[in-house]
N, C-alpha and C positions, 0 to 999 in steps of 0.2 A: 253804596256804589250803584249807579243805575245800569241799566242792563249794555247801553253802547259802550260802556267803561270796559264791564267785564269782559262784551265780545274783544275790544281793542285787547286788554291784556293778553287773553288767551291765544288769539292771533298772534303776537308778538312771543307769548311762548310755543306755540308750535313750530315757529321757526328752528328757536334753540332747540327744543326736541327733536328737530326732523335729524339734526344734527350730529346727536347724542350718538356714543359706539353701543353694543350692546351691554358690554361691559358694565359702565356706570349708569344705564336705565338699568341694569339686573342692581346694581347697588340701590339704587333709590328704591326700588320696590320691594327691596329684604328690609330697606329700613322702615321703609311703609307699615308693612308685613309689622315687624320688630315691636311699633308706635301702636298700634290695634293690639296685642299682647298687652301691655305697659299700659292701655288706657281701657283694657276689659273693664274695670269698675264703674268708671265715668261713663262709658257705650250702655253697659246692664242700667246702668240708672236712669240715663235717659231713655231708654225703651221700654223703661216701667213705667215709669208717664205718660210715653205714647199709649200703652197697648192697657191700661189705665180707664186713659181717656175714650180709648176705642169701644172697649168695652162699657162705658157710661152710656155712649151714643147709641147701644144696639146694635154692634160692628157685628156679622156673620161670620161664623165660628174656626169656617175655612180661612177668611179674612183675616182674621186675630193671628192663625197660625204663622201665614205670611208675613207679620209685623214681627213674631213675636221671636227676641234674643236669646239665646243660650250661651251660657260657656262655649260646651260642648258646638254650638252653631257659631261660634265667634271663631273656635278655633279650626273649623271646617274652612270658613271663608280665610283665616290666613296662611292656609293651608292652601287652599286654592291661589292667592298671591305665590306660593313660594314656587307653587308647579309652574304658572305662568311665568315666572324669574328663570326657572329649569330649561324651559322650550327652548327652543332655535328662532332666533330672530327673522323674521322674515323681509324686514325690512332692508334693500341692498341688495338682496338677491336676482341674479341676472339671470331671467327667464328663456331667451333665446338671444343668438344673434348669426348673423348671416349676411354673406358678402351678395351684394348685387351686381348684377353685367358692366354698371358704371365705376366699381369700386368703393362704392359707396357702403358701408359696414353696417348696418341698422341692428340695434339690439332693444331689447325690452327688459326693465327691473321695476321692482315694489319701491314702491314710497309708501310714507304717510300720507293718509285724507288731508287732513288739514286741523280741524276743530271739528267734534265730533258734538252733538248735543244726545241728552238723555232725557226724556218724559218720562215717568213712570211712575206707578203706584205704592201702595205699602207696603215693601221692600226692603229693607236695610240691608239686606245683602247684594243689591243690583249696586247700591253708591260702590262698594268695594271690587266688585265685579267688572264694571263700568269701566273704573278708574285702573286698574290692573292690566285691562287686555289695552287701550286708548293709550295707557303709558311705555307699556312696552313695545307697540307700533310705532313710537314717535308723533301719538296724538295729544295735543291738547283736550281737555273733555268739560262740557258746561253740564249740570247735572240739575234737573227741575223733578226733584223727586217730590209725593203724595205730603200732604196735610200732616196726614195721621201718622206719619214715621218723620216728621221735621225737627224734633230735639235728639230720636235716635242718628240720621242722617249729617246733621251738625258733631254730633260726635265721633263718628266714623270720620267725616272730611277734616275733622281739628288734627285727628290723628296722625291721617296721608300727612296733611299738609308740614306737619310735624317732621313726619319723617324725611319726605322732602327737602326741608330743611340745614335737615343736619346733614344732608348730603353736599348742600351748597348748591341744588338742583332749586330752579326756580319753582316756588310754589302755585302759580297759575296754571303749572300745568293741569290744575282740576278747580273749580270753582262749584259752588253749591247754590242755588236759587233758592234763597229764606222764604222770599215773597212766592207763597203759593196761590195766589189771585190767580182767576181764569184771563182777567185783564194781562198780566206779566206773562202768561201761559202763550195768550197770542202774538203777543208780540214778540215773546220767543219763537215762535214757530216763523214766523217773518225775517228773523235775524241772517238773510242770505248774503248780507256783506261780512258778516264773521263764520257764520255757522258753512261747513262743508254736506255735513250730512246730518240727519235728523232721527234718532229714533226711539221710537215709543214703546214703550213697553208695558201693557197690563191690560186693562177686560177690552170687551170691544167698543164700548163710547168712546175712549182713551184714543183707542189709534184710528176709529173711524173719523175725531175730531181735527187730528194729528194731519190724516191723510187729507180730509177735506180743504184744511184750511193755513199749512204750510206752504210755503214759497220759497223752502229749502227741500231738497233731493230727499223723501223719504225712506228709510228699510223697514218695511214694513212687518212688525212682528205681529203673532195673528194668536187668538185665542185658542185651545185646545177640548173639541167635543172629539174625546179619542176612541175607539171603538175597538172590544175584542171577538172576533168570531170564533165558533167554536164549530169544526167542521164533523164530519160523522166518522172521520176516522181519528178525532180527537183521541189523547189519553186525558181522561174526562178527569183523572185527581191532578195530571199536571195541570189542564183547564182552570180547574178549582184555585189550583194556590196560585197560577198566572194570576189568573181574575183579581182575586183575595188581594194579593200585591199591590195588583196595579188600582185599584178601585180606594183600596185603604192606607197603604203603606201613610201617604200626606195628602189630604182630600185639596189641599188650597191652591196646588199647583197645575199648572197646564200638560203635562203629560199622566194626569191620571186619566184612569179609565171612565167614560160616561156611559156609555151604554154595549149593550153586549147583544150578539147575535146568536143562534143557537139553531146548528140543523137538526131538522125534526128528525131525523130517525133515532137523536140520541135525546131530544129535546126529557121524554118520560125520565129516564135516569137522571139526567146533567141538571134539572130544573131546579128538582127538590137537593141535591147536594148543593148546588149553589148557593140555594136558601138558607142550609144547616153553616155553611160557612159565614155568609154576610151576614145571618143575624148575630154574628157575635159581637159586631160592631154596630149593630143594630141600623143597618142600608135599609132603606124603604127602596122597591122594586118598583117599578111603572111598567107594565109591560101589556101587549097587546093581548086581542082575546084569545088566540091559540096557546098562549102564554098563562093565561088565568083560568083555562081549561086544565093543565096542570095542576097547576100552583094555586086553588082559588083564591089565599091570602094575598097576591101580587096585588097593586093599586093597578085603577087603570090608567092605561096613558094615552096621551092628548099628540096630537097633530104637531104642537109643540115642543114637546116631550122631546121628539127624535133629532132636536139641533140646537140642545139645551148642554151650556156648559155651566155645571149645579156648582163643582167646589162645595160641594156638600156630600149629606152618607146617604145620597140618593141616584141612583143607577136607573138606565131604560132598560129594558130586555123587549126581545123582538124574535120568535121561530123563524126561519125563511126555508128556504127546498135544494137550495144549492147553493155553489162555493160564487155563482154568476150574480144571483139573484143578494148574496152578502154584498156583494164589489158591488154591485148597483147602488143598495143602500147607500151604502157607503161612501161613496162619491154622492149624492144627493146629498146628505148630509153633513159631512166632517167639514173641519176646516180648515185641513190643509195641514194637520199637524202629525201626530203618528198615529198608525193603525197596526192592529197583530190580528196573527192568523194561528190559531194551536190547532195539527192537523199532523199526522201520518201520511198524507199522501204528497208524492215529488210535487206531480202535475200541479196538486191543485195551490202547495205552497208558492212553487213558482210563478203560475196564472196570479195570484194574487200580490205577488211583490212584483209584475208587471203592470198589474192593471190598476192597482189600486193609486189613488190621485192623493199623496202626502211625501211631506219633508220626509219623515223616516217610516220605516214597514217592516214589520216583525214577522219570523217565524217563530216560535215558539219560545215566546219571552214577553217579558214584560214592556208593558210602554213609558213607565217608569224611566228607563234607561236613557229617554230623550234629550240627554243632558250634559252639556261640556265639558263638563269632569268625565263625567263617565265615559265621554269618548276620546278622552284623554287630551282637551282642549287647556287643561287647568281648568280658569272658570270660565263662563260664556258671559255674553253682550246682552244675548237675547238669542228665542227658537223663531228663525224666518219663516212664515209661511208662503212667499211671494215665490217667484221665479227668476227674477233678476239681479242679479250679481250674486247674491249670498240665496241658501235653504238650506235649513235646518238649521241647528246649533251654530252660533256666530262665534268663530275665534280669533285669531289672530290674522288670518291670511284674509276673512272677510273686513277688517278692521284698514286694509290697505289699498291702493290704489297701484296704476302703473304708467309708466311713462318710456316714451322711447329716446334712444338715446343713440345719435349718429355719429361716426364717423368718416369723414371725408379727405380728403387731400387734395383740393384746390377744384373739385369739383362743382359746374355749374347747368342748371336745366337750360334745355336748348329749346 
C-alpha cells in the first residue's frame, strides 16, 4: 500500500472516529489493551531480533535500553492503555459560550486534529503510546517508527489492529510505516493533504530533520540535557539520592539528569559524596577545574560537555556562586525540558521555578518524574519543548483541537 493510499484511508477513518461516543473508543482501547496481553509472546519475540540486531550493529547502551521489551514493560504500557481508557474524554467538551448584543450565542468545544503522524526512534513503547492517546481523541494516527524496532513495532500494531477489530471499530484508525527509507520519511513529512499534525519524537537529527523539512504543522518534541542544582542550603543526602535517581534510575531517556550544578560553599562536602554514590554505577564525571580541585579523579570537561545529551553513565558537573549564576547556566544550556533545584530556601526555590526557561522545574525531586503517567496523563505522545499550543508531557487535551460553534436566529451582518 503506498503512502497516498494509507493517507486516504486514514482520513476516512478519522471521520468515523471523530464520531465515536466515548464509550465504544474506551471499548476499542481495552480491547487493544486485552490484544498486547494475548500477543506478549509474539511482541518478546520480535523485539529479540530487534534489540538482537541492534546489538550486532554497535547500538549504545542507553539506546538498547530504549528498544529493549520486557514483560514487566509490556505490561506497564497496557497499563498505561487502560488508564487512558479510564480518563475523561475531552473531546465534545464545551469550553465557553456567551450571548452577544446581536443575540448571536457563540460557543467554543474540542475536536479531533484530524490524522495525527508519528516519526520516532527506537521505541516500541511510543507505537502503543501514540496510538492510545490519538484513539481516544478521536484521531486517526500514521506511525513511521525507527529501523531498529520494525519487527517489534509490527507487532505491537498487529495487536491494536486486532483488537480493533473485534470491536467492529475500523482498523485504520492506526497504520504503521514498514518502509523505513529516508525517501518514504520525506515524503511523509510532506503528506499535508492527509496528515493534520506532524510529530517527532527522538534525538535531535530526528526532529531538526522533521522541522526543517515538513510542510505539515509540526509539535515539536525536543531533546532533554536536564540539569540538577544543588543550592547551599541543600540537604546534601536528599541532593544525593535526587541526583542518584534522576542520573541512573534509566540513562536512555529524556528526562534523566545530564549535568549537575553545585554551590560552592557546600561544593567540599557534596562533591566527594556524589562521587561515593555515582560510582556505584560507575558515572564518569566531566566536570570543570573548581570541580577537579576537589575531586581530582573527575575528567575534564569541554566546552561541549555543557549541552550534551550523553544517554549514557556519563554526567557534567559544574561549582557556580549562586542560585542566579545556576539559572544563567541554565538557560544557556538546557533544552527546554526539565530542570530541579534541591534547596531549603523559599526565595531562592521560587526565583528558580520563575526564572528558569523549561516545560517542567523541580523543587526538590527528581527530573525523572517528566512523564505522562506520572502526571497522571496515562501515557504521553511525547515531552514538548516548544511554546505553542502543547509543553511539557502531551496528553489528551494537547491531542485536540477547537472549533466555534454559533447560534443564531435569523441573524444577518449589516
Amino acid at each position: 500500500m503506498d503512502l497516498k493510499e494509507i493517507g486516504k484511508k486514514a482520513k476516512d477513518a478519522s471521520f468515523l472516529l471523530g464520531k465515536m461516543g466515548s464509550g465504544e473508543k474506551n471499548k476499542g482501547l481495552l480491547a487493544a489493551a486485552e490484544e498486547m496481553l494475548k500477543g506478549q509472546d509474539e511482541i518478546l519475540k520480535a523485539n529479540a531480533n530487534d534489540v538482537k540486531k541492534a546489538k550486532e550493529k554497535g547500538m549504545a547502551q542507553g539506546l538498547v535500553d530504549r528498544l529493549l521489551l520486557t514483560p514487566d514493560r509490556i505490561l506497564g504500557i497496557v497499563e498505561g492503555m487502560r488508564q487512558v481508557a479510564g480518563l475523561e474524554d475531552p473531546v465534545g467538551e464545551v469550553i465557553s459560550m456567551k450571548k452577544r448584543p446581536n443575540g448571536l450565542v457563540v460557543g467554543q468545544k474540542r475536536v479531533p486534529m484530524g490524522v495525527i503522524g508519528m516519526i520516532y526512534e527506537a521505541r516500541p513503547n511510543v507505537t502503543a503510546d501514540a496510538f492510545a492517546l490519538c484513539f481516544k481523541t478521536g484521531n486517526a494516527v500514521i506511525l513511521r517508527g525507527g529501523s531498529d524496532a520494525l519487527e517489534s513495532n509490527e507487532a505491537i500494531v498487529a495487536c491494536i489492529r486486532r483488537g480493533l477489530s473485534s470491536c467492529g471499530i475500523p482498523e485504520d484508525a492506526v497504520f504503521l510505516l514498514s518502509d523505513t527509507s529516508r525517501e518514504t520519511a520525506r515524503e511523509f513529512m510532506r503528506m499535508n493533504q492527509y496528515l493534520d499534525v506532524l510529530i517527532p519524537r527522538g534525538g535531535a537529527g530526528l526532529i531538526k530533520s522533521v522541522v526543517e523539512n515538513s510542510t505539515v504543522p509540526v509539535i515539536e518534541t525536543g531533546t532533554g540535557n536536564c540539569h540538577i542544582y544543588v543550592d547551599e542550603t541543600a540537604d546534601l543526602a536528599m541532593a544525593a539520592d535526587i541526583l542518584f535517581n534522576a542520573k541512573t534510575q534509566r540513562i536512555g531517556v529524556c528526562n534523566a539528569c545530564e549535568s549537575v550544578l553545585v554551590h560552592r560553599a557546600v561544593a567540599d562536602t557534596f562533591l566527594p559524596l556524589m562521587k561515593k554514590r555515582l560510582d556505584e554505577k560507575q558515572v564518569e564525571i566531566r566536570a570543570d577545574e573548581a570541580s577537579r580541585a576537589v575531586v581530582p579523579e573527575f575528567k575534564e570537561a569541554t566546552e561541549e560537555d555543557w549541552g550534551r545529551e550523553y544517554l549514557d553513565y556519563i554526567l557534567s558537573c559544574k561549582i557556580v556562586d549562586s542560585v542566579d549564576e545556576a539559572i544563567a547556566h541554565i538557560n544557556t544550556y538546557n533544552t527546554g525540558h526539565s530542570e530541579a533545584i534541591v534547596t531549603s530556601d523559599y526565595g531562592n526555590a521560587q526565583k528558580f521555578l520563575d526564572e528558569v526557561d523549561a516545560a517542567a522545574v523541580y523543587v526538590n525531586a527528581s527530573t525523572r518524574f517528566t512523564d505522562g503517567f506520572e502526571f497522571g496523563f496515562g501515557a504521553e505522545i511525547g515531552i514538548s519543548t516548544q511554546k505553542l499550543h502543547a509543553r511539557g508531557p502531551m496528553g489528551l487535551l494537547a491531542l485536540t483541537s477547537t472549533k466555534y460553534i454559533i447560534y443564531g436566529n435569523g441573524q444577518i451582518r449589516e
